[in-house]
matplotlib code that plots the C-alpha trace (Angstrom):
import matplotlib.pyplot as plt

x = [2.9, 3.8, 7.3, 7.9, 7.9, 10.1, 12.5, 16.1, 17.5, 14.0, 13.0, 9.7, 9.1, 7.6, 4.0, 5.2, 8.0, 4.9, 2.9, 5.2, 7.5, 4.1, 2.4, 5.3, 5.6, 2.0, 2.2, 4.7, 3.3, 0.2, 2.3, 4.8, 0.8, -1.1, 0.6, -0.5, 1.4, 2.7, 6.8, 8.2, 11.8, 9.9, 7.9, 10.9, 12.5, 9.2, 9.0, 12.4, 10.8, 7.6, 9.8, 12.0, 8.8, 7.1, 10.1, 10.4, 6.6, 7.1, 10.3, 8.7, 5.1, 6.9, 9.3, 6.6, 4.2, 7.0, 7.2, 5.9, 3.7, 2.2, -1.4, -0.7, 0.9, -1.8, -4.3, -2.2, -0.4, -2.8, -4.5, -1.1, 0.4, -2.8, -2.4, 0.4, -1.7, -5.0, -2.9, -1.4, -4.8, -6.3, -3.8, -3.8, -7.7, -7.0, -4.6, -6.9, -9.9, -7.3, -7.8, -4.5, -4.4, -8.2, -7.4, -4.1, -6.0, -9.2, -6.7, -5.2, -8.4, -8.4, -4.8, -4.2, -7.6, -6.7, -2.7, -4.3, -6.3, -3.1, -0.7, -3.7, -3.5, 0.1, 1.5, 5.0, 5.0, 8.2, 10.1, 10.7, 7.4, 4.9, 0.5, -1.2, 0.2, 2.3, 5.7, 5.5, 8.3, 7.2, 3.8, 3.1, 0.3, -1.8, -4.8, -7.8, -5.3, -2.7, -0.5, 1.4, 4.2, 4.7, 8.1, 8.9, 5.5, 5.8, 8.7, 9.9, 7.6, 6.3, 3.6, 1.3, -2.1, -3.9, -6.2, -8.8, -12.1, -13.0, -12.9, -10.0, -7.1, -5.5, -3.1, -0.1, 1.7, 0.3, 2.8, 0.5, -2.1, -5.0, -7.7, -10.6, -10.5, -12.5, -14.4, -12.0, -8.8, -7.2, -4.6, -1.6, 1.4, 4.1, 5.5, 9.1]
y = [28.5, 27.6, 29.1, 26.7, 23.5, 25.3, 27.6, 26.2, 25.1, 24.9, 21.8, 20.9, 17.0, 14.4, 13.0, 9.8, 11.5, 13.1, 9.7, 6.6, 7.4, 8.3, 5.1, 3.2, 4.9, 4.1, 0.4, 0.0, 1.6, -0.3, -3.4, -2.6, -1.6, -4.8, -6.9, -6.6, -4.0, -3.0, -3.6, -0.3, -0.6, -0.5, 2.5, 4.3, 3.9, 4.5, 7.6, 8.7, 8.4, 10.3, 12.9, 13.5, 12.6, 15.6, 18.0, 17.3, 18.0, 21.0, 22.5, 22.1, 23.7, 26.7, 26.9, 26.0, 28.7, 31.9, 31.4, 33.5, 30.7, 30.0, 30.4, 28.6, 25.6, 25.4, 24.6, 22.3, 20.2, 21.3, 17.6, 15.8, 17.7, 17.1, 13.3, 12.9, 14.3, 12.7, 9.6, 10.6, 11.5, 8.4, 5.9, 7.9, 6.8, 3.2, 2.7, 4.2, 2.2, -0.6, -1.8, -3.1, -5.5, -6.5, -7.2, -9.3, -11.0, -11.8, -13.2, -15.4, -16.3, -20.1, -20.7, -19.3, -21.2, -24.8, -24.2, -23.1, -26.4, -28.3, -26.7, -26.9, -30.4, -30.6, -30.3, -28.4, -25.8, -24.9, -22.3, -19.0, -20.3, -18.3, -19.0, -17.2, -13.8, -13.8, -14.5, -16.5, -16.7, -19.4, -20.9, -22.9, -24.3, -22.5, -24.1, -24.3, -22.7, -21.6, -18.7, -17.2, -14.9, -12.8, -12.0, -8.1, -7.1, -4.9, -2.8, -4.5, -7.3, -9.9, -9.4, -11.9, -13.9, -16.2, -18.8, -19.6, -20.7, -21.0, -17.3, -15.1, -17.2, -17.1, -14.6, -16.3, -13.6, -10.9, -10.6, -11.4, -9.2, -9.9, -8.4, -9.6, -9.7, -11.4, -15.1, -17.1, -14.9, -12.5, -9.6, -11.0, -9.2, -10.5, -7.3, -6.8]
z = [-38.0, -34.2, -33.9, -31.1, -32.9, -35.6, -33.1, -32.9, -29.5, -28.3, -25.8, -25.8, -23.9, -25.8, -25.0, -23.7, -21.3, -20.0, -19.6, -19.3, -16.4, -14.1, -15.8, -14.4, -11.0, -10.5, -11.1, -9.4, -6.6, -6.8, -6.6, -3.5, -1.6, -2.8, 0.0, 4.0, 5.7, 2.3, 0.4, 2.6, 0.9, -3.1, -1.5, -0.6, -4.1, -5.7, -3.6, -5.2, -8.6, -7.6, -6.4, -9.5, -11.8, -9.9, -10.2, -13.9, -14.2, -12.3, -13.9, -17.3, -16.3, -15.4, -18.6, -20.7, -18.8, -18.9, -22.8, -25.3, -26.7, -23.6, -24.7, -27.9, -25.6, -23.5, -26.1, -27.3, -24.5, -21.4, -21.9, -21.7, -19.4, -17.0, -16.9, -14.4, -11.6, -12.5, -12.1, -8.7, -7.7, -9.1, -7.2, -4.0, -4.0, -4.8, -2.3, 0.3, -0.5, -0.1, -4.3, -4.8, -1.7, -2.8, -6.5, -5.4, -2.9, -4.8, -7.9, -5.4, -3.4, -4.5, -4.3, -1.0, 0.5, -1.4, 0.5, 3.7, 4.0, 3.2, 5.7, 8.7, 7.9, 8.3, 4.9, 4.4, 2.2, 0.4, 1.4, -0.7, -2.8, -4.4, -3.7, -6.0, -6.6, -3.4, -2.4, 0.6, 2.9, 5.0, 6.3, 9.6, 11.5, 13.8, 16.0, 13.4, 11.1, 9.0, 8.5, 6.3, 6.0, 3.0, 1.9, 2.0, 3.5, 6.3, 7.8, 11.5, 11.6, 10.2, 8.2, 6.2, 6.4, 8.8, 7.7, 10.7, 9.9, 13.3, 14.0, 15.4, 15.7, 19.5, 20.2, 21.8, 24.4, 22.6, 19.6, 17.4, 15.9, 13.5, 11.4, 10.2, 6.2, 4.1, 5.7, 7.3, 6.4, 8.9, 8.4, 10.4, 11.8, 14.3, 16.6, 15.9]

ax = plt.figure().add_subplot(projection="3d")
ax.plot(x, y, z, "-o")
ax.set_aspect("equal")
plt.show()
């Protein structure tokens, strides 16, 4: 009989306190990095949660490990208890290989090309409207082009896409910075 599950006044974390708060700190961390220059305010409150998520972890490793049981817990919980860092180490490698920007971006592919080809042309987009998976702030013509600004992408400038078919769009006064992406599409940010 495992005294531990039986012993009064003993706290011993549930699977899912173990699993779901990470699960959710890693989506949303996947979501606040899957727009160009990244959401920098949900990244600091994420990194809040990361912290305390990592603390918790922590705190119980070590009570768990200076029980009696120990050896008995570790054959027991060791899988559970090894999830929360596979999943750190598993989203710190999708955001360097760039995945969630390329999975948003490839999802919105179609609705971001059929709106670029509308605003080049001189069509209004709304403001405050979403194309595709992205909220956009506001969009304007460019020569050969269009751009778009993405709401809460980026820290002190303006951050978004450029739609230029005709290669790097022109850089007026130098405030403007591109980079290449994917065909016509360019990274875009505007200098603070």
């Amino acid at each position: 009989m495992d005294t531990a599950e039986t012993a009064p006044g003993t706290w011993r974390p549930g699977r899912a306190a173990a699993i779901v708060p990470t699960v959710v700190a890693a989506l949303a961390t996947l979501w606040a990095t899957s727009v160009p220059g990244w959401d920098l305010l949900w990244l600091g409150l994420i990194a809040n949660v990361w912290f305390c998520i990592g603390l918790v972890w922590l705190v119980t490793l070590v009570r768990m490990l200076l029980r009696r049981q120990s050896s008995a817990w570790f054959r027991g919980e060791w899988p559970v208890w090894s999830v929360p860092p596979l999943i750190v180490v598993l989203v710190c490698g999708l955001i360097y290989v760039n995945a969630p920007l390329e999975a948003r971006f490839a999802l919105s592919r179609s609705a971001l090309d059929d709106r670029a080809r509308a605003v080049s042309h001189g069509t209004p987009l709304p403001v405050d409207t979403w194309v595709g998976l992205f909220p956009v702030e506001w969009a304007e013509r460019i020569p050969g082009g269009a751009r778009f600004a993405i709401d809460g992408a980026g820290f002190l400038s303006t951050t978004g896409f450029a739609w230029s078919p005709e290669g790097e769009p022109p850089e007026s006064e130098g405030e403007n910075l591109y980079q290449h992406w994917h065909g016509p599409w360019y990274l875009w940010s505007r200098g603070a």
